[in-house]
Structures are given as structure tokens and as C-alpha cells.
C-alpha positions, 0 to 999 in steps of 0.5 A: 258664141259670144267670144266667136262674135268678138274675134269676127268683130275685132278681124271683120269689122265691115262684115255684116253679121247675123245669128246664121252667118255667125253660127256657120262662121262658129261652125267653121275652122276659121274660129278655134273656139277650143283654143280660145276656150282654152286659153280663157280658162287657163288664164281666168284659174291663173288670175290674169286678165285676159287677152287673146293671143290675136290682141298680144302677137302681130299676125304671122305673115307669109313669104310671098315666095312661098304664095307664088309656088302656091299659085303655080301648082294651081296654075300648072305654069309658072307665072311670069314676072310681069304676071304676077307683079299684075296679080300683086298690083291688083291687090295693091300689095307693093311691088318690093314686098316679101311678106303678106298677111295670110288673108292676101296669100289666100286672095292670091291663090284664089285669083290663081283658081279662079284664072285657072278655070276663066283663062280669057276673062277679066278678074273680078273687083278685089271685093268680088273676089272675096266674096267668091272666096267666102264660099261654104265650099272654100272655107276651110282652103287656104292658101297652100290648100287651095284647088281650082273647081277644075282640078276639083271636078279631075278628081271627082270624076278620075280621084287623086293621089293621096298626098292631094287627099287635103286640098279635096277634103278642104274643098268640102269644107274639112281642114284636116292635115296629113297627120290626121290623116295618118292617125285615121288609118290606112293612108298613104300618100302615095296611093292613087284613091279612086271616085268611091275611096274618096267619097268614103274619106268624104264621109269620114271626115264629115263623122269626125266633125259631127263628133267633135262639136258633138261628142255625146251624139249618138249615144242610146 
């Protein structure tokens, strides 16, 4: 818990921390406290001090390009140029940039959830947006995982193909990729899973999760 307080201190120094906000933050995806772990224990054995890989590597940054297509998908349009200078200019990212940090690609793709449902509205402040974006339920999106609470509710009520099965699992809060997926078993990308299925996935990845932050759980 204590490493899990430093990261968010070191990322989120403005962020207000209490010992509930800190555990679901431990809880959560966003900190791989196993890495972390790892990573200390390989070092402490070696002899070296130290150092998270945050501290020694700039934070990898993402192709703006790439957050467009992203926003897109969600939108189910292509944005237009003018648009989507808007959206850049609103987060006060430059009109000639490429790359951004994965923090405003994520912001971004939110911006395009949240207009995707408030088509009339105006956004809200960049803060606001953020907060929203916080939420349990959208913590474990990112940007090429993010969903609408439209699109969301379409495949409560109709279900979704497979290959959409990780944009619904990280709606509620499950990072889980394709990969794993496939190693669960009995997946396929191309299958349409219906409200039932889905709610079975659901489930399973909630198991997979409360065994892997307790793995003697269970056990008579």
C-alpha cells in the first residue's frame, strides 16, 4: 500500500488521497502492484537501488492519429477536421502535435463517449471531464477500450460480438485482453454472445479477479 501511495503521489500530486480512495485505487488495474513488486525484489537481491521504471523512462506516448480512429469508432462518424482541432484545442493540446500522453488520449475518448450520448450539449470543463472519467465503472477503459453508456446499454439489452467482449468487460471495470480471453476458453471473436453469455463473462471475470488478489480464498 505504501508503493501504491508513492506511484499515485509521484502521477497525481493534486489528487486528494484517503485510506478508501487509496485501497480501490490499490484495487484497481491502473496500479500493477505486481510489477512493481517484482521489479523491487529483483533489484533489492541484486543490490541496486531502486528505481521505478516510472522514474527512469519517459512516459510512452500515443499517436494522435491513432486516438482519432479511436474517437470515431465511438462516435460512429468520422469527426471533421475543424471538430476535432476543437476537441484538441479544448484540452489545450497544440494544433501541430502527433503525440500525447495516454492520459489526454484517454480524456479524448471520453470527450467522444460523453458527446456520443449529449449530442446538443455543451462539454463540460476539462476538470469535470475528468472526474466523470474517474468513475469505478470507467476505470479499467482506456482509450482503445472506451465505450459510450449508449453503446454499453445496446449490448446489455442486444449483447455484442466477441471481438467488442473487452470494451464490456472494461466497462465494468475488468482490464482483461484478448489473449486472456482466449486462454479462458471457449471464445471467439466472431461469435455474437448474447445478454445471458455476457452476464456469465461478467461473472468469470469477476472470479478471475478475486482470485487473483486472493489466491488461498475459498479454500476449506
Amino acid at each position: 500500500m505504501l508503493l501504491c501511495l508513492a506511484w499515485l503521489r509521484k502521477h497525481f500530486p493534486g489528487r486528494k488521497v484517503t485510506y478508501r480512495s487509496l485501497r480501490d485505487f490499490h484495487k484497481s488495474n491502473e496500479y500493477k502492484i505486481d510489477e512493481v513488486l517484482e521489479k523491487f525484489c529483483e533489484q533489492v537481491n541484486s543490490g541496486e537501488l531502486f528505481v521505478a521504471d516510472e522514474v527512469k523512462q519517459e512516459p510512452p506516448k500515443i499517436a494522435l492519429s491513432e486516438v482519432k480512429k479511436c474517437c470515431d469508432r465511438i462516435m460512429g462518424r468520422e469527426l471533421s477536421r475543424n471538430c476535432w482541432a476543437a476537441w484538441k484545442q479544448f484540452l489545450g493540446i497544440p494544433k501541430y502535435e502527433r503525440f500525447v500522453e495516454e492520459g489526454k488520449a484517454s480524456l479524448l475518448t471520453y470527450m467522444a463517449c460523453w458527446r456520443h450520448d449529449h449530442p446538443t450539449q455543451k462539454f463540460p470543463s476539462e476538470s469535470q471531464l475528468f472526474v466523470m472519467m474517474r468513475h469505478w465503472s470507467r476505470r479499467a477503459m482506456s482509450f482503445e477500450t472506451a465505450s459510450s453508456a449508449k453503446i454499453w446499454l445496446t449490448w446489455q439489452m442486444r449483447g455484442c460480438k466477441g471481438r467488442d467482449l473487452v470494451k464490456y468487460l472494461a466497462a465494468y471495470g475488468y482490464k482483461v485482453s484478448i489473449r486472456t480471453l482466449y486462454k479462458w476458453g471457449e471464445f471467439s471473436q466472431r461469435r455474437h454472445y448474447s445478454p445471458s453469455e455476457l452476464a456469465r463473462w461478467k461473472n468469470l471475470a469477476k472470479t478471475k479477479r478475486s482470485l487473483a488478489s486472493d489466491p488461498k480464498g475459498g479454500v476449506g
